[in-house]
N, C-alpha and C positions, 0 to 999 in steps of 0.2 A: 835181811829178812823184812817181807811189809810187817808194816804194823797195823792193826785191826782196829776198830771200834765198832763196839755193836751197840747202835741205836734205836730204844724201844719208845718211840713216842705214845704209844696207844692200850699199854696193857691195867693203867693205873683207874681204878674206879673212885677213886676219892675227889669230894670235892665238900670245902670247906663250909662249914653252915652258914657263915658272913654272908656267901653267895646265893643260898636259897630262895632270898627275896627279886632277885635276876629273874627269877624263872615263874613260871605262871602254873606247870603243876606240885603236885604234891613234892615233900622228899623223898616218899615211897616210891612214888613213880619215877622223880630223877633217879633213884639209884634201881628200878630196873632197867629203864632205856641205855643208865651208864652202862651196867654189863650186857645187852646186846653188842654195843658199840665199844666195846673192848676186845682188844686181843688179851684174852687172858691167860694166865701162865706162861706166855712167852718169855717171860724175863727168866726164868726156871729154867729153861732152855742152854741156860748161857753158864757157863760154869765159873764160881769166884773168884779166880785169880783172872782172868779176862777182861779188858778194859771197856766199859759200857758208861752208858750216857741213859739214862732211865727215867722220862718223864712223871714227876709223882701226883699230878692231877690227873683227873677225867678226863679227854677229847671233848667232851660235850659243856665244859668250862673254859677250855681252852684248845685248841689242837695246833701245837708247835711246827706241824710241816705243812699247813698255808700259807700259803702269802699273804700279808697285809697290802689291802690295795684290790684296786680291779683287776689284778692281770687274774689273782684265784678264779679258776675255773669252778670248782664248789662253791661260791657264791650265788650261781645261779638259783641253788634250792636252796639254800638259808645254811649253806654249812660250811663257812668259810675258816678262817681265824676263832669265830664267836659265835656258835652255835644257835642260829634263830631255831631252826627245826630242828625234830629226829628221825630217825630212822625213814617213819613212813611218810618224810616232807608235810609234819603238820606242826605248826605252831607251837614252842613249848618255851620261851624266853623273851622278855617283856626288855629289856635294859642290858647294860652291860658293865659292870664293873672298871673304873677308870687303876686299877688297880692291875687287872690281867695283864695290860700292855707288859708292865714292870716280869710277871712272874713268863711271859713270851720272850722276852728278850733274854732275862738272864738263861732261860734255858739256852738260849743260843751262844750265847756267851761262853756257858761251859764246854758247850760242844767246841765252839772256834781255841777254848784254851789248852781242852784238851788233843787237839788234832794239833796244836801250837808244838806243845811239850812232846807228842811223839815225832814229829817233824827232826826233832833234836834227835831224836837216835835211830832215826832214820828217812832215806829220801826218800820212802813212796810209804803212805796210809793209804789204808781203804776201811770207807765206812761201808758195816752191812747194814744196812737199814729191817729190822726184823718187825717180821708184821704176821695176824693170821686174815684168815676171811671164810665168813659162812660158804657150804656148801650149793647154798641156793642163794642167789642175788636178792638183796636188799633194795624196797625201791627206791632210794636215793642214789642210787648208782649210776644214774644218768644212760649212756647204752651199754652200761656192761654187761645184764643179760643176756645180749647177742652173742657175747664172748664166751671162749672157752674157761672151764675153770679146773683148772689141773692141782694135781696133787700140790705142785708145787711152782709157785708165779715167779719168773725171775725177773723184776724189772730192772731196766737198763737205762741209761741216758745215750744221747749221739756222742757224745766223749766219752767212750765205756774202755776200758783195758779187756781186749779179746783175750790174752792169755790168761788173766786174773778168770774171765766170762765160762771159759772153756775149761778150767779148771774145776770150777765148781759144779760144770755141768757131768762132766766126769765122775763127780763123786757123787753126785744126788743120782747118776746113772747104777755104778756101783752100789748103789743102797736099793736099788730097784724100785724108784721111785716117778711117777709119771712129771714131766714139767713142762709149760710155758713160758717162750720168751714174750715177754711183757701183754699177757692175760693171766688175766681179765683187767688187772693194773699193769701203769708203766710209769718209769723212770722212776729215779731215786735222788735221795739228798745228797747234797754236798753242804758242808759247813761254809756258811754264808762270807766266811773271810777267805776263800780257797776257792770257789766254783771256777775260777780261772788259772786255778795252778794245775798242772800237769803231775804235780807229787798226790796230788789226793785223787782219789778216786772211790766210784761208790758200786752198788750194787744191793739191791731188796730184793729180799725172801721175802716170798708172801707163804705163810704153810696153811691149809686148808684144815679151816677148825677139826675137822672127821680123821684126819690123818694122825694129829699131836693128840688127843684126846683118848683118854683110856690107855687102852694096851700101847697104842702108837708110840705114847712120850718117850717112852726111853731109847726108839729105836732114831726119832728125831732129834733127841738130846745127843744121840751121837754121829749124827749129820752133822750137825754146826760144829761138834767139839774137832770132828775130822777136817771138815772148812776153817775151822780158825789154825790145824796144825800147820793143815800143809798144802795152803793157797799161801 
C-alpha cells in the first residue's frame, strides 16, 4: 500500500512577537494580512491518525515551499522564502530575521525524516501537498487571473504517477466536484532528499476557499479521507 503524507505549509497564522520588529506595520495589520494569506482550516481537513507535516508559522514569516535562491519565481514581487510584500505587492517587511533560515530548514528536515521512516514500510510515498485559494485572484499572483479557477486545483509535476493522478481524479469526480489539472497553480513538493527518487511522488490539492467553507467542510473532509483510503 502507498504511503501518504499530507503536507500543509500555509494554514498556520502565527507568528512569534520577537519578529514583529521585521515588519514595518502594525501587529494588528500583520495578523489580518496573515489570514488573508492563509489557507485556513485545512489542517481540520485531515483526520488524526494520518501522517502530516504541518507548518506552525505564518507564510508571511516564512513560506517553507520556496526556494532559497533566485531560481523562486515569487521573488519577483517580494514573496519569496521572506516575505517583503503582501498580498497586494505593497511593502510591509523592513529586515529579516537570521533566525528563519534555522525554523525553514528544520521544517524540511521533518519532512525528508518523515518520508525516510515510511520509505521503510513501504516502496512508494506520496506527498499530498494541501492547500486552499480565494475564489477571485489575488494581485500577487502574477498571470493567474487569466487562469481558470475550479473547484478543485490539482497540481502536478513532469514526474507525476498517472495512476496515483487518475485515481484521484475519479474520486473528486465521484464527489461531483469540478477540477483543474494544474489551475490556476501547478506543480507540487517533493521532499528535498527524494525529488529524484522514483519511490516518492507528489500531487496538490488546491480546494477553493468557497467550496470547504461553511456547509462544504464536511463533504471535503470526506474527499481527502476517501484519497487517503484508497489511492
Amino acid at each position: 500500500m502507498i504511503k501518504k503524507i499530507f503536507h500543509i505549509p500555509h494554514s498556520s497564522i502565527f507568528i512569534p512577537e520577537e519578529f514583529f520588529s521585521d515588519f514595518i506595520i502594525t501587529p494588528e495589520e500583520l495578523k489580518k494580512e496573515a489570514i488573508i494569506m492563509a489557507d485556513l482550516n485545512v489542517e481540520k481537513l485531515i483526520g488524526d491518525d494520518f501522517d502530516k507535516i504541518i507548518f506552525k508559522y505564518s507564510r508571511l514569516l516564512c513560506d517553507p515551499e520556496r526556494f532559497l535562491g533566485e531560481k523562486e519565481i515569487m521573488n519577483v514581487v517580494g514573496m519569496g522564502v521572506f516575505y517583503i510584500n503582501d498580498h497586494n505587492v505593497c511593502v510591509i517587511r523592513k529586515s529579516i530575521n537570521p533566525k528563519l533560515i534555522d525554523i525553514y530548514t528544520q521544517h524540511h528536515i521533518e519532512l525528508n525524516q518523515l518520508t525516510k521512516k515510511l520509505l521503510k514500510k513501504s516502496n512508494k510515498v506520496l506527498i499530498i501537498d494541501l492547500h486552499s485559494y480565494s475564489k477571485d485572484p489575488l494581485k500577487y499572483e502574477l498571470n493567474f487571473p487569466i487562469k481558470k479557477r475550479p473547484e478543485i486545483c490539482i497540481g502536478i509535476n513532469e514526474k507525476f504517477d498517472k495512476e496515483i493522478v487518475d485515481k484521484i481524479i475519479s474520486i473528486i469526480s465521484n464527489f461531483s466536484l469540478e477540477y483543474e489539472i494544474n489551475q490556476p497553480f501547478s506543480g507540487c513538493l517533493i521532499p528535498s532528499d527524494y525529488i529524484n527518487d522514483d519511490r516518492v511522488t507528489g500531487v496538490m490539492l488546491e480546494i477553493r476557499k468557497d467550496v470547504y467553507e461553511g456547509d462544504g467542510f464536511n463533504k471535503i473532509k470526506d474527499l481527502i479521507y476517501t484519497i487517503q483510503k484508497e489511492v
